[in-house]
PDB file as gemmi writes it, atoms N, CA and C in Angstrom:
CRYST1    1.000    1.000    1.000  90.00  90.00  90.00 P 1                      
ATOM      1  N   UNK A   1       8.684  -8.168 -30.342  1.00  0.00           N  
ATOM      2  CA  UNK A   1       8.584  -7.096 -29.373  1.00  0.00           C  
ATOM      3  C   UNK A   1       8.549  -7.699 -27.965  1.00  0.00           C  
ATOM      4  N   UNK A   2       9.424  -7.417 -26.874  1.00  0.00           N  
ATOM      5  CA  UNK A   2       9.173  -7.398 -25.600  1.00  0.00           C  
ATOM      6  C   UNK A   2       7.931  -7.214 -24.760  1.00  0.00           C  
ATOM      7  N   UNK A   3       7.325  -8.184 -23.853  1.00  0.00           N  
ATOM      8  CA  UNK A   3       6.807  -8.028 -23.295  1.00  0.00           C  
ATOM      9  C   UNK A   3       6.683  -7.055 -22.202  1.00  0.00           C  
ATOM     10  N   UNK A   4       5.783  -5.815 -22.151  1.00  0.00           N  
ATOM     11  CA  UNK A   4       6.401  -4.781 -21.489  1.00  0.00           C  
ATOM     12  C   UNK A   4       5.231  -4.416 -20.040  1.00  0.00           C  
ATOM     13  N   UNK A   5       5.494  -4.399 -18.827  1.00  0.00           N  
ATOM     14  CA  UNK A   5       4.319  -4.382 -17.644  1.00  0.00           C  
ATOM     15  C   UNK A   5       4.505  -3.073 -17.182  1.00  0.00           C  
ATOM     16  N   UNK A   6       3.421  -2.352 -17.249  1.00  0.00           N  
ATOM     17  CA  UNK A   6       3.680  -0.976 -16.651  1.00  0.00           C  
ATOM     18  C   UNK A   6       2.471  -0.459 -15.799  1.00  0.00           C  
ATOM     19  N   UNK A   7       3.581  -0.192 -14.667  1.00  0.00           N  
ATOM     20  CA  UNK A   7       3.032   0.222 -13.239  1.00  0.00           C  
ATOM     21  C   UNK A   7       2.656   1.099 -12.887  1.00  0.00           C  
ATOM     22  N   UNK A   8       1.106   1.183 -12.902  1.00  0.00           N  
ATOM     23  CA  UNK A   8       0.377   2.620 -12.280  1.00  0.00           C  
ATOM     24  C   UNK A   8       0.701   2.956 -10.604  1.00  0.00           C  
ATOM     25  N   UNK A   9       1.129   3.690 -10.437  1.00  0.00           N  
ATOM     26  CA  UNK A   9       0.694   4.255  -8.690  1.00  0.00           C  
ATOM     27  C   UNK A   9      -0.540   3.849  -8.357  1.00  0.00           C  
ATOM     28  N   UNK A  10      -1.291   3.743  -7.388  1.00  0.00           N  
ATOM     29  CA  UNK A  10      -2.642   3.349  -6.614  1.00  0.00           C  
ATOM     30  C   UNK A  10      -2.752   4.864  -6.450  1.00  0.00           C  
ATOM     31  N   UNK A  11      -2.201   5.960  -6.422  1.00  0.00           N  
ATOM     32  CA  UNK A  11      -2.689   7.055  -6.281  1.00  0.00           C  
ATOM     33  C   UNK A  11      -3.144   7.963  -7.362  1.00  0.00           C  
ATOM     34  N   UNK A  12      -3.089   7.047  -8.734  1.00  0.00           N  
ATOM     35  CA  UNK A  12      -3.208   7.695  -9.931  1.00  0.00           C  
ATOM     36  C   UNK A  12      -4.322   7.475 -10.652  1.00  0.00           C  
ATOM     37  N   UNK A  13      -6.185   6.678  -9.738  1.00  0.00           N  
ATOM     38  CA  UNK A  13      -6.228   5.598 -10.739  1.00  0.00           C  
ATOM     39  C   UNK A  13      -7.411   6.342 -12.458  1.00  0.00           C  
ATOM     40  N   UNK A  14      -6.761   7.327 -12.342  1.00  0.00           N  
ATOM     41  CA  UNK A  14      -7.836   8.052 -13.689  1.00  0.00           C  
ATOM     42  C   UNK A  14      -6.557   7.614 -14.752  1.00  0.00           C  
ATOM     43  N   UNK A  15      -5.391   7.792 -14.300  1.00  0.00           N  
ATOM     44  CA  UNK A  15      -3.726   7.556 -15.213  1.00  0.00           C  
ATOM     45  C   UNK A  15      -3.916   6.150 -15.837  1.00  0.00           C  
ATOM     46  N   UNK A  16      -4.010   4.865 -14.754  1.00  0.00           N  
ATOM     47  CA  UNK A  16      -4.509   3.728 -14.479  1.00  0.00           C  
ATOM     48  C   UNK A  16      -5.428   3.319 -15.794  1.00  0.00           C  
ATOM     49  N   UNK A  17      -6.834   3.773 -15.149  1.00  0.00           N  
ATOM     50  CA  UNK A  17      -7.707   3.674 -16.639  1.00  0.00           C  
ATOM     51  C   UNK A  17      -7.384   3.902 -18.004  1.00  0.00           C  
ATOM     52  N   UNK A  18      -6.602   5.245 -18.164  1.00  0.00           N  
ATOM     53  CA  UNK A  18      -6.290   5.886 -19.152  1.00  0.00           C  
ATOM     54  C   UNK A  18      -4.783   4.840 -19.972  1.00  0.00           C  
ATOM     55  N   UNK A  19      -3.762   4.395 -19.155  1.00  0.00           N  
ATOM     56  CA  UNK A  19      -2.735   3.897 -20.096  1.00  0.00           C  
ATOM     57  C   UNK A  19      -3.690   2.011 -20.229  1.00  0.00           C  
ATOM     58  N   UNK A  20      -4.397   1.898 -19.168  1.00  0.00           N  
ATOM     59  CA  UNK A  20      -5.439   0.383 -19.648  1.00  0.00           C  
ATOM     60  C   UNK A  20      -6.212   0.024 -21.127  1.00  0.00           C  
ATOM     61  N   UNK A  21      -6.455   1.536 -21.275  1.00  0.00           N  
ATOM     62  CA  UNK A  21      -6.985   1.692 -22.487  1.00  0.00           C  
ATOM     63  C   UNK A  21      -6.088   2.431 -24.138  1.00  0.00           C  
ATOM     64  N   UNK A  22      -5.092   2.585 -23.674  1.00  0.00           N  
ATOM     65  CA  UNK A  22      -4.510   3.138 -24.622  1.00  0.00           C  
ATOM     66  C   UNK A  22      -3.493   1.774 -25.259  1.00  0.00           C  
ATOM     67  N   UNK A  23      -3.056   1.579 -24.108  1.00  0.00           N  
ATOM     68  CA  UNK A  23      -2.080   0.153 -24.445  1.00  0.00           C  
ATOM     69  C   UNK A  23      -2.723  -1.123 -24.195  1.00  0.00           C  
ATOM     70  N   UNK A  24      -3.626  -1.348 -23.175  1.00  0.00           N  
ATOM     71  CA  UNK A  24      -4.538  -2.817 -23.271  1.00  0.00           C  
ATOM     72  C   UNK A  24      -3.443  -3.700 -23.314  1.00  0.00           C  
ATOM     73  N   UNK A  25      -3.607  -4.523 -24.370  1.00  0.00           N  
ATOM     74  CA  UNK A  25      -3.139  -6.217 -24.061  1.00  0.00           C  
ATOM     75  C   UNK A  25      -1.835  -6.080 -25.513  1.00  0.00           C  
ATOM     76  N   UNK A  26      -2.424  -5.339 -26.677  1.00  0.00           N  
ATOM     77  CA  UNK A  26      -1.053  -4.921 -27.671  1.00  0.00           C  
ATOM     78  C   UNK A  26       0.220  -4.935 -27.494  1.00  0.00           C  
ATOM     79  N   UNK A  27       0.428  -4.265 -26.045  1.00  0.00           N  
ATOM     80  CA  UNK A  27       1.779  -3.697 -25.780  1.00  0.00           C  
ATOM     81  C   UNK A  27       1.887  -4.313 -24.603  1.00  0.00           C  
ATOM     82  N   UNK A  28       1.083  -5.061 -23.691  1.00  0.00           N  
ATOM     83  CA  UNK A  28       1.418  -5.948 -22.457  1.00  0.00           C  
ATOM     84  C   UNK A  28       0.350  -5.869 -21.375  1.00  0.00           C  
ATOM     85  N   UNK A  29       0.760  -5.126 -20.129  1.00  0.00           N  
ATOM     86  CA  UNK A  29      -0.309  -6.052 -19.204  1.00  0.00           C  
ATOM     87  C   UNK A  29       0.304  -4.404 -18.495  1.00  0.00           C  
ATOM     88  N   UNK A  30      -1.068  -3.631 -17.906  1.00  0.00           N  
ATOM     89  CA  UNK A  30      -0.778  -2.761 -17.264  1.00  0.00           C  
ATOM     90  C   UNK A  30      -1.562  -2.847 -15.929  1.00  0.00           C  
ATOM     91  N   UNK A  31      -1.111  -2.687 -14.626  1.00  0.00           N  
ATOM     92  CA  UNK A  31      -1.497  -3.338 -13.359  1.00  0.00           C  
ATOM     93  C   UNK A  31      -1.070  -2.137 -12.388  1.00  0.00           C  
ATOM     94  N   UNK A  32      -1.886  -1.935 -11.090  1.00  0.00           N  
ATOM     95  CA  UNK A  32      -1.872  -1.247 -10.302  1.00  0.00           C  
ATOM     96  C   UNK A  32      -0.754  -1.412  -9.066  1.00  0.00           C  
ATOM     97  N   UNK A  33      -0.019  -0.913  -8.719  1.00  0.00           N  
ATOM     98  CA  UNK A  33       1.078  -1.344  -7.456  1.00  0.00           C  
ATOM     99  C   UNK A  33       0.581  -1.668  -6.546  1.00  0.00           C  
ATOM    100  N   UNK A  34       1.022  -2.700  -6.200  1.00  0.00           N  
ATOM    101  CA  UNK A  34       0.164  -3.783  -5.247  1.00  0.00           C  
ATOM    102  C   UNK A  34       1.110  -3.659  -3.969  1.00  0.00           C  
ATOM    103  N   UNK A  35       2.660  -2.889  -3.726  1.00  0.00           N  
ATOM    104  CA  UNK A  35       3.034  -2.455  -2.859  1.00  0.00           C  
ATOM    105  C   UNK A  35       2.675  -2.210  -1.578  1.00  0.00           C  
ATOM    106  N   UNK A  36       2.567  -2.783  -0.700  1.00  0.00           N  
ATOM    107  CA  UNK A  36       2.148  -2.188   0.866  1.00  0.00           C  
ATOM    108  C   UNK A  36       3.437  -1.422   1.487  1.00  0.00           C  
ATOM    109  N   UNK A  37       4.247  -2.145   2.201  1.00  0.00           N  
ATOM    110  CA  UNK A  37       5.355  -1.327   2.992  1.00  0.00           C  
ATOM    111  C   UNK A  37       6.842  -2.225   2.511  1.00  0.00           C  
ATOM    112  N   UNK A  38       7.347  -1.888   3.132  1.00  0.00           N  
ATOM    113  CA  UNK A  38       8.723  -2.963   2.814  1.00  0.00           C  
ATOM    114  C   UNK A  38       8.717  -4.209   3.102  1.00  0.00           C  
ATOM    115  N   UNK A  39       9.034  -4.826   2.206  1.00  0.00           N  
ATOM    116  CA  UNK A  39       9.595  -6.066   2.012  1.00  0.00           C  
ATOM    117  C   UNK A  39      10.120  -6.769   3.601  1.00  0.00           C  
ATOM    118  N   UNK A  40       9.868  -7.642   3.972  1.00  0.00           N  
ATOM    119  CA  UNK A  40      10.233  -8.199   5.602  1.00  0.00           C  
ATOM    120  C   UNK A  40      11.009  -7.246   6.430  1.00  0.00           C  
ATOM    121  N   UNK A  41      10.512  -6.642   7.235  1.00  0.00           N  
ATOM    122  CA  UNK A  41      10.365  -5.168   7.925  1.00  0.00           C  
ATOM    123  C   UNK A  41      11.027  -5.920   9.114  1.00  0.00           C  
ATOM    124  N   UNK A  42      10.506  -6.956   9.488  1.00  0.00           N  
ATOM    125  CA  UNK A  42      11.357  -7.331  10.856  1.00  0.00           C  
ATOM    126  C   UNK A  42      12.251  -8.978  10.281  1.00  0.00           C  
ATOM    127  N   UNK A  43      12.892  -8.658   9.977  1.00  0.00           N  
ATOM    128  CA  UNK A  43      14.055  -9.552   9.208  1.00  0.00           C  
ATOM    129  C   UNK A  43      13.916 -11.023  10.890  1.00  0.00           C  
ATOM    130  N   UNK A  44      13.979 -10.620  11.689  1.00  0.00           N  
ATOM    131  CA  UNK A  44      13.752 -11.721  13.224  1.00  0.00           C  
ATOM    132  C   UNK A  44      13.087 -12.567  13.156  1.00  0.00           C  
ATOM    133  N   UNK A  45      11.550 -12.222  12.613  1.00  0.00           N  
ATOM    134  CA  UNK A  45      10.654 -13.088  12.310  1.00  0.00           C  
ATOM    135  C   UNK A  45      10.591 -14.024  11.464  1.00  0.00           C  
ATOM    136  N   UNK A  46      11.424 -13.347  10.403  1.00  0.00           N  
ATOM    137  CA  UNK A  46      11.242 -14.461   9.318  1.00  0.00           C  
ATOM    138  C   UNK A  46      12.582 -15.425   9.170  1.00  0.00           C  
ATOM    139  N   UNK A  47      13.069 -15.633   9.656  1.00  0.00           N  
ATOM    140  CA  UNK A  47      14.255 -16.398   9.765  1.00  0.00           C  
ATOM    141  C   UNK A  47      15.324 -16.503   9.043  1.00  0.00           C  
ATOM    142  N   UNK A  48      15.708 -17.265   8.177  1.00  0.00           N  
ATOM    143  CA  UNK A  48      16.807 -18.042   7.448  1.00  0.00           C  
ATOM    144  C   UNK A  48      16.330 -16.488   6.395  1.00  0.00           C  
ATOM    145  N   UNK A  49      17.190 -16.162   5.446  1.00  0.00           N  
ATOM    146  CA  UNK A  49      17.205 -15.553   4.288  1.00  0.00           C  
ATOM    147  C   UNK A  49      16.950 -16.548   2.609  1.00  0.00           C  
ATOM    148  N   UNK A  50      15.954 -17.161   2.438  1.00  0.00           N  
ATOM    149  CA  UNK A  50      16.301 -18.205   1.265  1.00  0.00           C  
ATOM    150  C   UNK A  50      16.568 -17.758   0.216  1.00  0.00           C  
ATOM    151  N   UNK A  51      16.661 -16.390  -0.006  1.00  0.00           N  
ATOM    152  CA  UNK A  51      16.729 -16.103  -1.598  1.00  0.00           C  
ATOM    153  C   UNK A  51      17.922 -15.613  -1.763  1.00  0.00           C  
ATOM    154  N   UNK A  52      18.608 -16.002  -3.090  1.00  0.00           N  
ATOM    155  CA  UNK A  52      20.192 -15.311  -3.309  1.00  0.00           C  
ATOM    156  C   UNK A  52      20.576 -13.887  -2.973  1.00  0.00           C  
ATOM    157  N   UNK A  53      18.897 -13.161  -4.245  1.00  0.00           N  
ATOM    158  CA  UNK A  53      18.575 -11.993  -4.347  1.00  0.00           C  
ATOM    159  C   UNK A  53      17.668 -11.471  -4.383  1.00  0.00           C  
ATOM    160  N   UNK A  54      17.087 -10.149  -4.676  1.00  0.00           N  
ATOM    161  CA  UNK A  54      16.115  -9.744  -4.549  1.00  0.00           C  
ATOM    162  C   UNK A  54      15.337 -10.096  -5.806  1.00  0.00           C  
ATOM    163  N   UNK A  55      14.339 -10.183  -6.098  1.00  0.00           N  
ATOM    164  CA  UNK A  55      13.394 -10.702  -7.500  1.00  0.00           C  
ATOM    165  C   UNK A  55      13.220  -9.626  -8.244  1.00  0.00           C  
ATOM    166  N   UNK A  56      13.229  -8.012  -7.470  1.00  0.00           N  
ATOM    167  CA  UNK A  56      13.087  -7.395  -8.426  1.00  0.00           C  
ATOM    168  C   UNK A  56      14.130  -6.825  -9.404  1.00  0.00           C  
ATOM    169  N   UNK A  57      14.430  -6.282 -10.376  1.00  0.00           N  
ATOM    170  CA  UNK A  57      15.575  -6.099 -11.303  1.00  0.00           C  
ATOM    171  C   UNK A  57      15.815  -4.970 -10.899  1.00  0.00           C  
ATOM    172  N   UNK A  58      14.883  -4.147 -10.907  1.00  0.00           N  
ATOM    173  CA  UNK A  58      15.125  -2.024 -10.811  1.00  0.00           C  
ATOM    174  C   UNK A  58      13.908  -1.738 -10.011  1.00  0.00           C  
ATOM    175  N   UNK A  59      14.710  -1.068  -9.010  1.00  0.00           N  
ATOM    176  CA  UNK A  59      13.417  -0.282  -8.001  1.00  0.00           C  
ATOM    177  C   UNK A  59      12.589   0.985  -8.644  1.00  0.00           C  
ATOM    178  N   UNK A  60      11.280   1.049  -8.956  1.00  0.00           N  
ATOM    179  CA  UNK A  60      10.438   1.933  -9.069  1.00  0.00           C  
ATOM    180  C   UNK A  60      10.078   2.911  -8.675  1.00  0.00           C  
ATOM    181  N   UNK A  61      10.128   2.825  -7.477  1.00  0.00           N  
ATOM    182  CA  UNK A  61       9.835   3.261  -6.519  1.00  0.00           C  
ATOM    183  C   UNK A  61       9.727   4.799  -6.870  1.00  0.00           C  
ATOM    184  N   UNK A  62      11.093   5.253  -7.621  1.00  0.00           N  
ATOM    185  CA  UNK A  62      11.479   6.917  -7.666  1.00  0.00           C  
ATOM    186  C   UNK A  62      10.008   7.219  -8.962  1.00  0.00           C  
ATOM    187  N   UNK A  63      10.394   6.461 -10.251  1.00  0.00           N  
ATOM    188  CA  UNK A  63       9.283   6.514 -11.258  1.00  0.00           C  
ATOM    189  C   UNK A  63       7.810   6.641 -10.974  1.00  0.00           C  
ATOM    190  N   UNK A  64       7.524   6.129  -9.637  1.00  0.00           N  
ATOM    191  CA  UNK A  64       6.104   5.940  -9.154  1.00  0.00           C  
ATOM    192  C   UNK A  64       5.557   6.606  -8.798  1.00  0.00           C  
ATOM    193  N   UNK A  65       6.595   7.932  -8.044  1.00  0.00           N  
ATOM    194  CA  UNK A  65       6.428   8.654  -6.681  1.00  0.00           C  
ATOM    195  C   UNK A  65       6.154  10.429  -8.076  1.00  0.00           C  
ATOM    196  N   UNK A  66       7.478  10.580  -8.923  1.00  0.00           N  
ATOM    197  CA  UNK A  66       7.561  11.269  -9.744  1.00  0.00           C  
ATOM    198  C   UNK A  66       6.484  11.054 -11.037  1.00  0.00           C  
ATOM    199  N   UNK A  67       6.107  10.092 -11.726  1.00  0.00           N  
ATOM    200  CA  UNK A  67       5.145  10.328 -13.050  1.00  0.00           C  
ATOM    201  C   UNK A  67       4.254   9.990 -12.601  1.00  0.00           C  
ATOM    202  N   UNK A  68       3.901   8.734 -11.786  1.00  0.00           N  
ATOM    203  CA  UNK A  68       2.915   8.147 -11.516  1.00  0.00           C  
ATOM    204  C   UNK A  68       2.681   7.166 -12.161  1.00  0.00           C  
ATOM    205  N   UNK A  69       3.479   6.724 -12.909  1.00  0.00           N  
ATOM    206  CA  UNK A  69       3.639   5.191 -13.569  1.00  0.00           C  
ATOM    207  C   UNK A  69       5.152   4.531 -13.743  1.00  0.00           C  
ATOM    208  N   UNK A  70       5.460   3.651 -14.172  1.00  0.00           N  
ATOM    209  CA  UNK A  70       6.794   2.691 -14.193  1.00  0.00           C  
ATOM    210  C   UNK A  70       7.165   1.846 -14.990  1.00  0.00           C  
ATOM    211  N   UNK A  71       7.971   1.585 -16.567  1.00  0.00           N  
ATOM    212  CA  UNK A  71       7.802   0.839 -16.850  1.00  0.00           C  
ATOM    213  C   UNK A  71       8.609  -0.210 -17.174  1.00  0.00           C  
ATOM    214  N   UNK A  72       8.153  -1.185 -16.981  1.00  0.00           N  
ATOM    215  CA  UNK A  72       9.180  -2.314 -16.657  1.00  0.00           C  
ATOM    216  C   UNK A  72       9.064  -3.734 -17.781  1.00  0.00           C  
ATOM    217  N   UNK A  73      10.716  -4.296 -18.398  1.00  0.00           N  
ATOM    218  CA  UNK A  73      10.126  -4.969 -19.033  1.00  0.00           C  
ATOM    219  C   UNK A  73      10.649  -6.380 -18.612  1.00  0.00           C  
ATOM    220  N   UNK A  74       9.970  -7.249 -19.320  1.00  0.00           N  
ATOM    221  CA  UNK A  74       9.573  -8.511 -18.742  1.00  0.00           C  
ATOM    222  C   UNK A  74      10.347  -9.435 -19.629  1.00  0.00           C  
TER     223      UNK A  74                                                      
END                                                                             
């Protein structure tokens, strides 16, 4: 079975508790969105671009905003 990480909203955290305890460590690792704002906001500051691509695979973002969780596998 796939290792599977699934992302609570910070605005959800009774959801949070609730899939922590239903799925625990069995089914993978469930963690709170640690998200602040966008990703290097002033592109000036930070200089050179070092990465090919972006690290993440699929944006959440829509899943997060709509259920209040995300799940993503690893």
């Amino acid at each position: 079975m796939a290792h599977l990480l699934i992302i609570v909203s910070r605005a959800e955290p009774a959801q949070f508790k609730y899939l922590k305890h239903v799925f625990g460590r069995d089914t993978g690792e469930v963690i709170l969105d640690r998200r602040i704002g966008k990703r290097r906001e002033h592109p000036a500051r930070a200089g050179a671009e070092r990465r090919r691509r972006d690290r993440r695979q699929r944006d959440v973002t829509t899943d997060l905003q709509t259920l209040g969780w995300a799940l993503v596998r690893r």
